[in-house]
mmCIF file of the N, C-alpha and C atoms, coordinates in Angstrom:
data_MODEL
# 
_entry.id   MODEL 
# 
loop_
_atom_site.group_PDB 
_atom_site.id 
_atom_site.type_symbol 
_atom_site.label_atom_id 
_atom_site.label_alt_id 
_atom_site.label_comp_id 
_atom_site.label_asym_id 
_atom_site.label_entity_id 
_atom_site.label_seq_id 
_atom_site.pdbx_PDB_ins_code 
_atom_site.Cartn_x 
_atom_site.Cartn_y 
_atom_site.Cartn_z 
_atom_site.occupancy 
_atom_site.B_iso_or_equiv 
_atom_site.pdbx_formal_charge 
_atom_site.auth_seq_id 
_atom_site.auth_comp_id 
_atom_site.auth_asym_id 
_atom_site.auth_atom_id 
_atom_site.pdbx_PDB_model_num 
ATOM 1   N N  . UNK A 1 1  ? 0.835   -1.186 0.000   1.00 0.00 ? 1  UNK A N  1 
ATOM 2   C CA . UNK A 1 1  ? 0.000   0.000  0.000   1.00 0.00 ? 1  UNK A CA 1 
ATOM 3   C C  . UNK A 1 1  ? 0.882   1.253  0.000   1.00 0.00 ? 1  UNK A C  1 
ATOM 4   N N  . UNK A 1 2  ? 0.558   2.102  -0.610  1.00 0.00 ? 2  UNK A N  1 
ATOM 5   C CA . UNK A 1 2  ? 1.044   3.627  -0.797  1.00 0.00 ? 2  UNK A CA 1 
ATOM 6   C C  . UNK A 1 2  ? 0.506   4.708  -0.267  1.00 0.00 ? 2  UNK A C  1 
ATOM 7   N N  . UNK A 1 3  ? 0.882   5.479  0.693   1.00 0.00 ? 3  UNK A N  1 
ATOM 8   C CA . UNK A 1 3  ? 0.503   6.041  1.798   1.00 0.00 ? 3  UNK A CA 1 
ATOM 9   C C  . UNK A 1 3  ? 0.042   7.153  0.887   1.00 0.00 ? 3  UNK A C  1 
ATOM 10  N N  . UNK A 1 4  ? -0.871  8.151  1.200   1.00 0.00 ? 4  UNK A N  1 
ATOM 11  C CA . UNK A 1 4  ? -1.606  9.340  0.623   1.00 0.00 ? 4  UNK A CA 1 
ATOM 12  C C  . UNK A 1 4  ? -0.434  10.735 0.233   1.00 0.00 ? 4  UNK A C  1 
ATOM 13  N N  . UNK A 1 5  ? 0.355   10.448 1.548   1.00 0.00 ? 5  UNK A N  1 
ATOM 14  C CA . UNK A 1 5  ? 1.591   11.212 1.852   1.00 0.00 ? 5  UNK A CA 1 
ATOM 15  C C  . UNK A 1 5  ? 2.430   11.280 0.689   1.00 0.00 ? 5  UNK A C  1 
ATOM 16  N N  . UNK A 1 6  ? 3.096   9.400  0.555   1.00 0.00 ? 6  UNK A N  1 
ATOM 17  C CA . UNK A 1 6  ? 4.003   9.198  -0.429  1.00 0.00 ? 6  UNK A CA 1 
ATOM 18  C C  . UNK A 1 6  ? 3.770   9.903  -2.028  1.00 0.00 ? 6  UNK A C  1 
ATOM 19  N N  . UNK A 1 7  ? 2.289   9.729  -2.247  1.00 0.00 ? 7  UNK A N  1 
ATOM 20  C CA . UNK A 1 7  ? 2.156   9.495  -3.561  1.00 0.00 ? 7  UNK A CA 1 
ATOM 21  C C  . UNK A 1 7  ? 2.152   11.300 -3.791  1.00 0.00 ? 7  UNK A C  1 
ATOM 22  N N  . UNK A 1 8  ? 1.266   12.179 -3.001  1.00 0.00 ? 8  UNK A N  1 
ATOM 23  C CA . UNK A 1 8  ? 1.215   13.617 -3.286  1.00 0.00 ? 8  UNK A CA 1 
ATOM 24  C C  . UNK A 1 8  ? 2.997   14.065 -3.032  1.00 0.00 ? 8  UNK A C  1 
ATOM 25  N N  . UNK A 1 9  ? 3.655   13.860 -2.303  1.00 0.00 ? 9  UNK A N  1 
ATOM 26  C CA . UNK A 1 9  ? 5.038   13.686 -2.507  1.00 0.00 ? 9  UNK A CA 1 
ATOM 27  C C  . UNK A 1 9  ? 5.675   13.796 -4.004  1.00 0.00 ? 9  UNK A C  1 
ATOM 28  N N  . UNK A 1 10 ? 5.868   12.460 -4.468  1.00 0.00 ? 10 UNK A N  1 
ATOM 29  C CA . UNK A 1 10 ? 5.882   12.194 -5.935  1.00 0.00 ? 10 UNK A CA 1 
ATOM 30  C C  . UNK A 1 10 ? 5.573   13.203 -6.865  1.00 0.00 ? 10 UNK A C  1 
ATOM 31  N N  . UNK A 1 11 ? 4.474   13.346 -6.740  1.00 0.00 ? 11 UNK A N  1 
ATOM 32  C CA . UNK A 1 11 ? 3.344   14.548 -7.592  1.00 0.00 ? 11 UNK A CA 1 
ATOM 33  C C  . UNK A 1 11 ? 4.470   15.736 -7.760  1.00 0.00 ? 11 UNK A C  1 
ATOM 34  N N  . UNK A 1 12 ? 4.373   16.347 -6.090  1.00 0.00 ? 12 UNK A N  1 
ATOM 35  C CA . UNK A 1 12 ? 4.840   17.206 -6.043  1.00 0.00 ? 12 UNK A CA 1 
ATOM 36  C C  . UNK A 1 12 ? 6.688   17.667 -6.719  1.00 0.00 ? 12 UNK A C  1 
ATOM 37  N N  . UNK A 1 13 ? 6.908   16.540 -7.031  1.00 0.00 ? 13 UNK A N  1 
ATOM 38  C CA . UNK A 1 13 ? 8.200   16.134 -7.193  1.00 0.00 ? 13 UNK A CA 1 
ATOM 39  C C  . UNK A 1 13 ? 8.563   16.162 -8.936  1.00 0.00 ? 13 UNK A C  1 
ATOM 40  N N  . UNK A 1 14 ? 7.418   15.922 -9.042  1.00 0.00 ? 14 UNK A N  1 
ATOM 41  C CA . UNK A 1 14 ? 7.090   16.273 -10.851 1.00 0.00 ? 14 UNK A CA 1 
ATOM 42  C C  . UNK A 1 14 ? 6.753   17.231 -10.895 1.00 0.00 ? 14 UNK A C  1 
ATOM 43  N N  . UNK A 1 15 ? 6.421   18.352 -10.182 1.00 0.00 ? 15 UNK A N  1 
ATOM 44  C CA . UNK A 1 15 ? 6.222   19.320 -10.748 1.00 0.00 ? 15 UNK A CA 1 
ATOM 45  C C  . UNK A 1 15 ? 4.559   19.748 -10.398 1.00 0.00 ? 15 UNK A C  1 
ATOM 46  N N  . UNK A 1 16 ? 3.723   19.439 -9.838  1.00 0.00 ? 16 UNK A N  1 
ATOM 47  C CA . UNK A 1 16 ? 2.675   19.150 -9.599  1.00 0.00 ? 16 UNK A CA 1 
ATOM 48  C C  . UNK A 1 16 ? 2.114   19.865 -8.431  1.00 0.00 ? 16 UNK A C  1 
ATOM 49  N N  . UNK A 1 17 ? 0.767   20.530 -8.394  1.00 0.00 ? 17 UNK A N  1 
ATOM 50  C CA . UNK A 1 17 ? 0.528   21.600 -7.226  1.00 0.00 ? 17 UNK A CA 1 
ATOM 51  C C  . UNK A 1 17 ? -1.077  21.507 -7.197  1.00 0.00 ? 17 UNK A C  1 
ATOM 52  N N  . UNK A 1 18 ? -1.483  21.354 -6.235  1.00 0.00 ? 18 UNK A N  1 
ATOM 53  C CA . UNK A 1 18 ? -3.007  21.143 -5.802  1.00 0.00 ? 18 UNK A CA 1 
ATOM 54  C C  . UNK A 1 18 ? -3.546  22.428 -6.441  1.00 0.00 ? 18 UNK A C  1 
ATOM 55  N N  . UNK A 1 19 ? -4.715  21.691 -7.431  1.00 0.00 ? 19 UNK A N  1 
ATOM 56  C CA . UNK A 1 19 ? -5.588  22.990 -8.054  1.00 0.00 ? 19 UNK A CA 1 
ATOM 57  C C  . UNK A 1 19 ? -6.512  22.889 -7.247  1.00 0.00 ? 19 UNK A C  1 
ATOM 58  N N  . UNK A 1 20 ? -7.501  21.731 -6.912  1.00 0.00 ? 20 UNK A N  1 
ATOM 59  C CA . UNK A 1 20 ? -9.037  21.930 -5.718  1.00 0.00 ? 20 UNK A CA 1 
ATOM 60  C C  . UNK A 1 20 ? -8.919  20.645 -5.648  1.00 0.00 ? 20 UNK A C  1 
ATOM 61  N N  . UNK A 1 21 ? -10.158 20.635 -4.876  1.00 0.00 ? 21 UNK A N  1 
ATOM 62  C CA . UNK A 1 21 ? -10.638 19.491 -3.739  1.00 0.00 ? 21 UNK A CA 1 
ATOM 63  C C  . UNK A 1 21 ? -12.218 19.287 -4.068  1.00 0.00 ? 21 UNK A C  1 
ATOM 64  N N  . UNK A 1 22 ? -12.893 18.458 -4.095  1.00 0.00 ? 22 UNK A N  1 
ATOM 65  C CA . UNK A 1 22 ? -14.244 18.123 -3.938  1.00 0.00 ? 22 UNK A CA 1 
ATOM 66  C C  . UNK A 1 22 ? -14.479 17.290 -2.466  1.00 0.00 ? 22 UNK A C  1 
ATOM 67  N N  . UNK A 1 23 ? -15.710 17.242 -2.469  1.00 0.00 ? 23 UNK A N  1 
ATOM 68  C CA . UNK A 1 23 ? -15.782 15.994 -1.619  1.00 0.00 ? 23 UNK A CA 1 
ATOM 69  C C  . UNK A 1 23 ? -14.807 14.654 -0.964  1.00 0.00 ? 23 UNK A C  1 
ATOM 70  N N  . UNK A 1 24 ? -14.915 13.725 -2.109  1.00 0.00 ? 24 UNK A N  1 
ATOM 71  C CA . UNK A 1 24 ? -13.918 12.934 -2.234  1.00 0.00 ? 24 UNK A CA 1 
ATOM 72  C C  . UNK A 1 24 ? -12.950 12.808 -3.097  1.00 0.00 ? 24 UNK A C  1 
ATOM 73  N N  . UNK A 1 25 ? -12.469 13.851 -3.846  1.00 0.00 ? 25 UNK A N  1 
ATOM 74  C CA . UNK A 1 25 ? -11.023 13.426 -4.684  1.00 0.00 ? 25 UNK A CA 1 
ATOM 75  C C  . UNK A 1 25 ? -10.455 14.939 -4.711  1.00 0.00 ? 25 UNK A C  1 
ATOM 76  N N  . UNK A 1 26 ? -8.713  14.525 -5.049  1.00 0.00 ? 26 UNK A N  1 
ATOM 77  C CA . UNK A 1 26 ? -8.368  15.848 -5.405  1.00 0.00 ? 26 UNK A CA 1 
ATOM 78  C C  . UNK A 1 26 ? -7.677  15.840 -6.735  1.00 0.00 ? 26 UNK A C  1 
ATOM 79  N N  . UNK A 1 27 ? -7.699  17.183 -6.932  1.00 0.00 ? 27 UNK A N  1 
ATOM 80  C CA . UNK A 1 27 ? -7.052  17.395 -8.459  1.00 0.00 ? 27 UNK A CA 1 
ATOM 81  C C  . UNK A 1 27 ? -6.036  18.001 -8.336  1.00 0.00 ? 27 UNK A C  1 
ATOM 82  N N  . UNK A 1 28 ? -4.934  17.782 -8.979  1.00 0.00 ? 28 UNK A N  1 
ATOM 83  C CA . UNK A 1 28 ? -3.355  18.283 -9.219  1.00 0.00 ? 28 UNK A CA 1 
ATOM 84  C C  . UNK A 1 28 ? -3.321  18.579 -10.642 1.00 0.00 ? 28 UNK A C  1 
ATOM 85  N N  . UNK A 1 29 ? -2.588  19.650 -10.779 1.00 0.00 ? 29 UNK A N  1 
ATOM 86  C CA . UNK A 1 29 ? -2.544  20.091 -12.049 1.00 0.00 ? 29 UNK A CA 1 
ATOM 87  C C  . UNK A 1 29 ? -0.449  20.310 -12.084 1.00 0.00 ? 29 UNK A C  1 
ATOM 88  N N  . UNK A 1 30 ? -0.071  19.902 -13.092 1.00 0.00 ? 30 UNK A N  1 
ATOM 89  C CA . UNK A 1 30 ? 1.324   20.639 -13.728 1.00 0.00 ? 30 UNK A CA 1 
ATOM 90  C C  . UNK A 1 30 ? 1.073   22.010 -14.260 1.00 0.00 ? 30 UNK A C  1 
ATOM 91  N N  . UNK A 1 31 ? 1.873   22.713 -13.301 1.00 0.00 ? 31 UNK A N  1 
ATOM 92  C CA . UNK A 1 31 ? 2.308   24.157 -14.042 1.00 0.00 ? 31 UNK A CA 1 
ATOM 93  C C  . UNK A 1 31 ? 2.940   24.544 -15.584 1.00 0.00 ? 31 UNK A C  1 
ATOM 94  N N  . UNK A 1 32 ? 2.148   25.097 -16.121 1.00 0.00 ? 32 UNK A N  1 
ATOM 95  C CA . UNK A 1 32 ? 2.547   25.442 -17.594 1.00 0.00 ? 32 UNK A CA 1 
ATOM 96  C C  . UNK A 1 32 ? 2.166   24.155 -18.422 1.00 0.00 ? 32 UNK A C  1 
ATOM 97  N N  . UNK A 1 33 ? 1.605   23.513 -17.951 1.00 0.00 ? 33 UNK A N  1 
ATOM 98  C CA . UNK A 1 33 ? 0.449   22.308 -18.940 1.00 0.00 ? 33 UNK A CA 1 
ATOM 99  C C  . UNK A 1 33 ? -0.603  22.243 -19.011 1.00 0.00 ? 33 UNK A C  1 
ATOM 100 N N  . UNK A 1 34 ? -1.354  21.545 -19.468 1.00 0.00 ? 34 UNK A N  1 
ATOM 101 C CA . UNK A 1 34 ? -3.031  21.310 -19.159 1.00 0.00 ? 34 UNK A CA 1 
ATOM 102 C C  . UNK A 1 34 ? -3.273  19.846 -18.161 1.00 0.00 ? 34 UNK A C  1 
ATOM 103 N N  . UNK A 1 35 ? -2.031  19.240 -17.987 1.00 0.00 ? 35 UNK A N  1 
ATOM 104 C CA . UNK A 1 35 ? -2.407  17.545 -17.328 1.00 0.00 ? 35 UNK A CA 1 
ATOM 105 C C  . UNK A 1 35 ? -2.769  17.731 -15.752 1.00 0.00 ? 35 UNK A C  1 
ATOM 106 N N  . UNK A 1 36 ? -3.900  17.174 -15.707 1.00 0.00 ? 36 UNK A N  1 
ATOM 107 C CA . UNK A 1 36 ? -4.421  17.502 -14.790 1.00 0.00 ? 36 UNK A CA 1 
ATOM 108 C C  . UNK A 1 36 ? -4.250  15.605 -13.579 1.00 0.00 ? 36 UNK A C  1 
ATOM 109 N N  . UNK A 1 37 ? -4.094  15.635 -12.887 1.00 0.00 ? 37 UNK A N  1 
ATOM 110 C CA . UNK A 1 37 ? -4.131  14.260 -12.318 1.00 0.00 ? 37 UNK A CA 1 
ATOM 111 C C  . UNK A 1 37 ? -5.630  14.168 -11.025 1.00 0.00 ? 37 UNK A C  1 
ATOM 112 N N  . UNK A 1 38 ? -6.193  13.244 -11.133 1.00 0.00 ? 38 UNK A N  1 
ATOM 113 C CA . UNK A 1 38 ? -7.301  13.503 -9.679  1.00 0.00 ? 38 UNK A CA 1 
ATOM 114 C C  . UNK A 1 38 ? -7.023  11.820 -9.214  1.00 0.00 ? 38 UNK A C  1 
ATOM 115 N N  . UNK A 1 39 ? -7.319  12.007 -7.968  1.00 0.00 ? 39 UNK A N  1 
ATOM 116 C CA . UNK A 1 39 ? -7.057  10.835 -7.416  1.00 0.00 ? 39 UNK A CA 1 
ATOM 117 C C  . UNK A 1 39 ? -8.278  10.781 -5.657  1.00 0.00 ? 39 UNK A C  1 
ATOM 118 N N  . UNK A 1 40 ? -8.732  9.727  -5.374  1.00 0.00 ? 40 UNK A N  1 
ATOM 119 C CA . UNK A 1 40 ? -9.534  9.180  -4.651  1.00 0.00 ? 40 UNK A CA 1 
ATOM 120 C C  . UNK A 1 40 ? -8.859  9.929  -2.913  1.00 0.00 ? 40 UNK A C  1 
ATOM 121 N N  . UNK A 1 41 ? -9.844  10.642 -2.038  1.00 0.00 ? 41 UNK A N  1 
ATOM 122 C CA . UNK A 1 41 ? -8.938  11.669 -0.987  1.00 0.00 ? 41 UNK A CA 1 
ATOM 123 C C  . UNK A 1 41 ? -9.411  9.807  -0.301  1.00 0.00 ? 41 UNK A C  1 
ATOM 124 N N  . UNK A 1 42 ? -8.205  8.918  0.096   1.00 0.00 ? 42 UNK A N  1 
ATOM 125 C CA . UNK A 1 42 ? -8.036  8.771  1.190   1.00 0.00 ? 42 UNK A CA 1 
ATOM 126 C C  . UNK A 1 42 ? -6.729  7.964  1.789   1.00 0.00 ? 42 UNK A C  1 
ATOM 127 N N  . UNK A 1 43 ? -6.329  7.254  2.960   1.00 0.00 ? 43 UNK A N  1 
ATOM 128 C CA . UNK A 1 43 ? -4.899  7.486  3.525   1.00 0.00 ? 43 UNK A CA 1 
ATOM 129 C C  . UNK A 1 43 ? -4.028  6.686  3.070   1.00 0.00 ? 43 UNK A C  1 
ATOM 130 N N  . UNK A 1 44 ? -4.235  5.340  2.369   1.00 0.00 ? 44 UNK A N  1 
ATOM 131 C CA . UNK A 1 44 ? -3.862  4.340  1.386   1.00 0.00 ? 44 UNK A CA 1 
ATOM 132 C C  . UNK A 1 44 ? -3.983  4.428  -0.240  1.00 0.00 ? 44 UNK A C  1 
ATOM 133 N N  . UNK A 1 45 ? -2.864  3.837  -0.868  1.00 0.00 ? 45 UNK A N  1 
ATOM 134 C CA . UNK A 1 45 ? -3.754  3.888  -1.757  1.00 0.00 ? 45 UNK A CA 1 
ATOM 135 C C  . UNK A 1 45 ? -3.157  2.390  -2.352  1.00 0.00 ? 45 UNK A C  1 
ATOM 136 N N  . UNK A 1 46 ? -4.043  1.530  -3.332  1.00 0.00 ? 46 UNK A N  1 
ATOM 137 C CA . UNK A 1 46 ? -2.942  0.205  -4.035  1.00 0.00 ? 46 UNK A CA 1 
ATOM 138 C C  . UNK A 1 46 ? -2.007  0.469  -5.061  1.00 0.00 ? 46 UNK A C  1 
ATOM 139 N N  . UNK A 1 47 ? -1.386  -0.634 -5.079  1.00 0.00 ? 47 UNK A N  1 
ATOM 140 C CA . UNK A 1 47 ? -0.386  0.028  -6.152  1.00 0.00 ? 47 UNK A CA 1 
ATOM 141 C C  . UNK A 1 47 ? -0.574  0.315  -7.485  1.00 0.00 ? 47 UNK A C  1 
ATOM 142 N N  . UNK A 1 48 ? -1.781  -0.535 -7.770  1.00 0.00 ? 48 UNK A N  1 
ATOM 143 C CA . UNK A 1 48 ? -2.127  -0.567 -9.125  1.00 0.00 ? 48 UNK A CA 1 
ATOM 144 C C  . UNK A 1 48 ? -2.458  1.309  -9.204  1.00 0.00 ? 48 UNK A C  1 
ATOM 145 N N  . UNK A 1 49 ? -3.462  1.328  -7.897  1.00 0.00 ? 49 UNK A N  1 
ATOM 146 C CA . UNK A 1 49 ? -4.406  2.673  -7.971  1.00 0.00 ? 49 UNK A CA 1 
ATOM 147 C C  . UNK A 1 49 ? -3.058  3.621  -8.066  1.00 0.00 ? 49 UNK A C  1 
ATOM 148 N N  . UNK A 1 50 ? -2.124  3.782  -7.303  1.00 0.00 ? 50 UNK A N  1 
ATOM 149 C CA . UNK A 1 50 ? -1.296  4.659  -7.137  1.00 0.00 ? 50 UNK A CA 1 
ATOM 150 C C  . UNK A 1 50 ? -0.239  4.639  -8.911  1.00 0.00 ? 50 UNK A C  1 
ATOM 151 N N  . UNK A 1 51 ? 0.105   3.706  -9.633  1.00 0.00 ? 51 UNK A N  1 
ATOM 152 C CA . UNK A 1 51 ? 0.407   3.620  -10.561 1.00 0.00 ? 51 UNK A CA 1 
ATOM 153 C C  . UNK A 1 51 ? -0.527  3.981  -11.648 1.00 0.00 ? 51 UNK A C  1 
ATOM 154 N N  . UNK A 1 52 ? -1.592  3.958  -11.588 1.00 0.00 ? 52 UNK A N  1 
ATOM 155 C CA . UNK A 1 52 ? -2.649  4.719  -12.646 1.00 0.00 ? 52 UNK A CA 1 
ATOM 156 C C  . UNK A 1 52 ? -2.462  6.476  -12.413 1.00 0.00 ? 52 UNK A C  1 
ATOM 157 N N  . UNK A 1 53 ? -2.528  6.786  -11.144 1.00 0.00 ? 53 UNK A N  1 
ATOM 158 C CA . UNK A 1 53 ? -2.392  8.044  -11.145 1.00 0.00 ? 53 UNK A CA 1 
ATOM 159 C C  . UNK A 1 53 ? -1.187  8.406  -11.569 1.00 0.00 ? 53 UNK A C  1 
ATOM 160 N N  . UNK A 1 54 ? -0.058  7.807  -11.379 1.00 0.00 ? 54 UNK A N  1 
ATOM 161 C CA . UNK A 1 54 ? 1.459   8.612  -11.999 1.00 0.00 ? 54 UNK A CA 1 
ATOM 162 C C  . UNK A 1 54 ? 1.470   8.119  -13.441 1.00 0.00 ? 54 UNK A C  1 
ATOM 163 N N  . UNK A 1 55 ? 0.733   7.395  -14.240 1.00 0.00 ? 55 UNK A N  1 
ATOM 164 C CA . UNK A 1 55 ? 0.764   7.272  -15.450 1.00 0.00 ? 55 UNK A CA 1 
ATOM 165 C C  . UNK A 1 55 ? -0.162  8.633  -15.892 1.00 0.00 ? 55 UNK A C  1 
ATOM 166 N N  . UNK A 1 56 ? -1.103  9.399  -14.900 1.00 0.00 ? 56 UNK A N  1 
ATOM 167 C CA . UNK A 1 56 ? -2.003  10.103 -15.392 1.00 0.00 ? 56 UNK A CA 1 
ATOM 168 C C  . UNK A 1 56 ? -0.752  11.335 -15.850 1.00 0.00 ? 56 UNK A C  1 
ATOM 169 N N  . UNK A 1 57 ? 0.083   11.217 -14.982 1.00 0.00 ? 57 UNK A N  1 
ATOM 170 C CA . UNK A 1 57 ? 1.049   12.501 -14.986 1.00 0.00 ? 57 UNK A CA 1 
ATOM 171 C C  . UNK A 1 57 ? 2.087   12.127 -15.661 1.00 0.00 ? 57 UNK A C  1 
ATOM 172 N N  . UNK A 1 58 ? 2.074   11.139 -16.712 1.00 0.00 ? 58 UNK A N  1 
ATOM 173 C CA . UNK A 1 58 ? 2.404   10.839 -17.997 1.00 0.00 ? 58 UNK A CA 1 
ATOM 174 C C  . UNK A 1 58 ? 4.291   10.523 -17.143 1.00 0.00 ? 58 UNK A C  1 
ATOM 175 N N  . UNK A 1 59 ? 4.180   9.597  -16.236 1.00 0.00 ? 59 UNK A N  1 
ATOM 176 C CA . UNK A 1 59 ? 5.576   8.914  -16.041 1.00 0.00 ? 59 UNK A CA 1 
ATOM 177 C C  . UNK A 1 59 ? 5.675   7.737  -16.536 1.00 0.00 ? 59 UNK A C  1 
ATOM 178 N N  . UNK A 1 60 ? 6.994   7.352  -16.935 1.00 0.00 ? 60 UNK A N  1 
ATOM 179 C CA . UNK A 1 60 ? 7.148   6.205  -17.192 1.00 0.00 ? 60 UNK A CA 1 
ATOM 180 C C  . UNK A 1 60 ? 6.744   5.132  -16.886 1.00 0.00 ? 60 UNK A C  1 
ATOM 181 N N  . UNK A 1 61 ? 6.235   3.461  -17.340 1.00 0.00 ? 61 UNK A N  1 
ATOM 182 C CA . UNK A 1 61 ? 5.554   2.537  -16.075 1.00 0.00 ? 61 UNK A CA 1 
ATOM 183 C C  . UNK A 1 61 ? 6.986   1.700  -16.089 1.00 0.00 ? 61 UNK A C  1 
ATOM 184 N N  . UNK A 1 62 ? 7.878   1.791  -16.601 1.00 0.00 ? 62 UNK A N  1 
ATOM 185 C CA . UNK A 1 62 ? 8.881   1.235  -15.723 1.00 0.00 ? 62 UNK A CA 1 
ATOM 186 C C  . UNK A 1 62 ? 9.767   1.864  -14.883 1.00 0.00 ? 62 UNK A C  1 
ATOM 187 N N  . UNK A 1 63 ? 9.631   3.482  -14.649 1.00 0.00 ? 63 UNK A N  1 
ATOM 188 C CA . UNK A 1 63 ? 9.567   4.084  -13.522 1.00 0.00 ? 63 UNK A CA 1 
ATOM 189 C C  . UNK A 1 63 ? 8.813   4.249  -12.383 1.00 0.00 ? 63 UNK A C  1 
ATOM 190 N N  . UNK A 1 64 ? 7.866   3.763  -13.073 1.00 0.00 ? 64 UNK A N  1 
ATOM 191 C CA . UNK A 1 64 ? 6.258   4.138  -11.893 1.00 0.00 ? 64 UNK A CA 1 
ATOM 192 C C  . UNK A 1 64 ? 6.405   2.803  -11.140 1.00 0.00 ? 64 UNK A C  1 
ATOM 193 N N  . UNK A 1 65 ? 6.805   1.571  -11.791 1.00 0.00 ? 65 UNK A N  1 
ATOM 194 C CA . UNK A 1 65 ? 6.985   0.623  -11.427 1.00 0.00 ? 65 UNK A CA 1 
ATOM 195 C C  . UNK A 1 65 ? 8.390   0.611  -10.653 1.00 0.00 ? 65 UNK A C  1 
ATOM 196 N N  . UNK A 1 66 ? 9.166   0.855  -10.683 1.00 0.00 ? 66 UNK A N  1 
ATOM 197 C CA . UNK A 1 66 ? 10.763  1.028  -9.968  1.00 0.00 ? 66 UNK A CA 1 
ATOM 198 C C  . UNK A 1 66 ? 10.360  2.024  -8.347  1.00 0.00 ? 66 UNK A C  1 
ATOM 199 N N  . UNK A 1 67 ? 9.386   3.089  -9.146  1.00 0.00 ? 67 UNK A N  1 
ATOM 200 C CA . UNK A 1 67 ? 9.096   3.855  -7.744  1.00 0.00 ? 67 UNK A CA 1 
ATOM 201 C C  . UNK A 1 67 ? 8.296   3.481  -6.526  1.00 0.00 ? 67 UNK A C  1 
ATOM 202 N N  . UNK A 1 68 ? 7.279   2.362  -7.087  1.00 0.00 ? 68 UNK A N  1 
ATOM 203 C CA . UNK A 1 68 ? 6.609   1.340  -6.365  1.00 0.00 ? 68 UNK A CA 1 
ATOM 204 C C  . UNK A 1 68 ? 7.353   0.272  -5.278  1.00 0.00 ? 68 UNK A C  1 
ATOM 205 N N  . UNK A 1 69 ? 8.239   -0.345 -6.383  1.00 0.00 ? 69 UNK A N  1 
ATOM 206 C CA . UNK A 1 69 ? 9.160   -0.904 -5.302  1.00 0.00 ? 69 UNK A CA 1 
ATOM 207 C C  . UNK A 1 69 ? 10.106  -0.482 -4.224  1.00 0.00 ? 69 UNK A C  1 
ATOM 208 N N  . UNK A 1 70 ? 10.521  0.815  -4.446  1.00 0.00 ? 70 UNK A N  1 
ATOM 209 C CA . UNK A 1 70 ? 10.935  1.179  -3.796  1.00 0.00 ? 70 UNK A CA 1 
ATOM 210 C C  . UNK A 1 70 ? 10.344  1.765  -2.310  1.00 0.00 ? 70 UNK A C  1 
ATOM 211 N N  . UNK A 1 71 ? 9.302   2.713  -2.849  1.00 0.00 ? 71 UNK A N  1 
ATOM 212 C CA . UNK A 1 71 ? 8.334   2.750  -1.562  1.00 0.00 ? 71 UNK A CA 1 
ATOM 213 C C  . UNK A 1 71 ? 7.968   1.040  -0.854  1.00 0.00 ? 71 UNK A C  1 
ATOM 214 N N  . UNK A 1 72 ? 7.719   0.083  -1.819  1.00 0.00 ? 72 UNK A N  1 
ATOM 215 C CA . UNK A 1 72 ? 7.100   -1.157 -1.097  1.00 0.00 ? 72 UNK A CA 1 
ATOM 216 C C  . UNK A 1 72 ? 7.937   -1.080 -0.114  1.00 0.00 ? 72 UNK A C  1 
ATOM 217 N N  . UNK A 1 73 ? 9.743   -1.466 -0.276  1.00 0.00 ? 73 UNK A N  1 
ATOM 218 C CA . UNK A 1 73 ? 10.336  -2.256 0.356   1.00 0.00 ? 73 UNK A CA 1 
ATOM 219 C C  . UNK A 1 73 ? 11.278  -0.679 1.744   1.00 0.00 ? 73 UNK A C  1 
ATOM 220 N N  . UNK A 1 74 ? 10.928  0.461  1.235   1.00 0.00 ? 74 UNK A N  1 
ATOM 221 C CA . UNK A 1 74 ? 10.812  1.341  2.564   1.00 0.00 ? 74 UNK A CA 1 
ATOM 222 C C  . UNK A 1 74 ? 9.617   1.005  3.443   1.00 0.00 ? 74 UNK A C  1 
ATOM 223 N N  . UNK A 1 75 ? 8.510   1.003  3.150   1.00 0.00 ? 75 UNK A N  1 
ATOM 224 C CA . UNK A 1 75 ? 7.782   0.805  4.240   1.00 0.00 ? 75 UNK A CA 1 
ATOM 225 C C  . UNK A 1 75 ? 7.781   -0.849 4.732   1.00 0.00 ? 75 UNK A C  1 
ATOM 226 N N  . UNK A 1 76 ? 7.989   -1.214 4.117   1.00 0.00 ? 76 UNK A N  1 
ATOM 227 C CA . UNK A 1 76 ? 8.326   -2.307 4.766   1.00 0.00 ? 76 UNK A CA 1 
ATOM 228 C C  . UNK A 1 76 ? 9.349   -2.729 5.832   1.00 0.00 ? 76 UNK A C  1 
ATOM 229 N N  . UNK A 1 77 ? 10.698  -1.806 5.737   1.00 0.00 ? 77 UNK A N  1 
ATOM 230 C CA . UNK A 1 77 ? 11.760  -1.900 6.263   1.00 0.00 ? 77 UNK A CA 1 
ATOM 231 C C  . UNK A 1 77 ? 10.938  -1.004 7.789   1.00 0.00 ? 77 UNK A C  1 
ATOM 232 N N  . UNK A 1 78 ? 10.477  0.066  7.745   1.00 0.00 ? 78 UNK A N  1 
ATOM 233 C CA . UNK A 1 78 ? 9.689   0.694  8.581   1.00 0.00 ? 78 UNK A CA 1 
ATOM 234 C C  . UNK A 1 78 ? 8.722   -0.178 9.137   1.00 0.00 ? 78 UNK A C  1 
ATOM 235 N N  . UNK A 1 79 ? 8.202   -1.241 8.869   1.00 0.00 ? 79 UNK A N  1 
ATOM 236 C CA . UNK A 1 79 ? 7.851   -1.868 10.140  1.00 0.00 ? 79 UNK A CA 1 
ATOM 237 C C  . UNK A 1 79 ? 8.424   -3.071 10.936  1.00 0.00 ? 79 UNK A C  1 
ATOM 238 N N  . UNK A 1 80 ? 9.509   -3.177 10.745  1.00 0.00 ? 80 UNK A N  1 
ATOM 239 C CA . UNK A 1 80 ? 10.732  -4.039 11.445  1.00 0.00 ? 80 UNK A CA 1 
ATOM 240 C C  . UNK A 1 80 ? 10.550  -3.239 12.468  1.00 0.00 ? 80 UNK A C  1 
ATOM 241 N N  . UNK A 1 81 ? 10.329  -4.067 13.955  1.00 0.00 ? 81 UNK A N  1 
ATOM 242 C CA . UNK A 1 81 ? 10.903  -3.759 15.178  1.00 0.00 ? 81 UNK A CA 1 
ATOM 243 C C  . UNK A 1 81 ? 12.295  -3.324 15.234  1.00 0.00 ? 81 UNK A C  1 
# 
């Protein structure tokens, strides 16, 4: 699972800046583009779900996929006693 944190992180990391909020989802937009990304507001997300959204923001999927694992196997290391 991909924490809500991690993934707006990312976003933000591309370049990416909260345009609004509804109810339940928010929208990110890239500065000086039209790509807009929206994604489901809550504290998890799966990987598939979290990899659809960074494909929305037109990343690589064998980056999106490399960035996955990497978060997997940090949070994972984070719950070792």
């Amino acid at each position: 699972m991909i924490s809500n944190t991690q993934l707006v992180a990312k976003l933000r990391e591309l370049g990416f800046s909260l345009e609004d909020q509804t109810k339940r989802v928010f929208i990110y937009r890239k500065k000086g583009t039209p790509i807009r990304v929206t994604f489901n507001k809550r504290d998890f997300h799966s990987e598939l779900g979290a990899g659809n959204v960074l494909s929305q923001a037109k990343m690589d999927k064998t980056v999106v996929r490399a960035w996955i694992a990497g978060v997997e196997a940090q949070n994972k290391e984070q719950k070792k006693p």
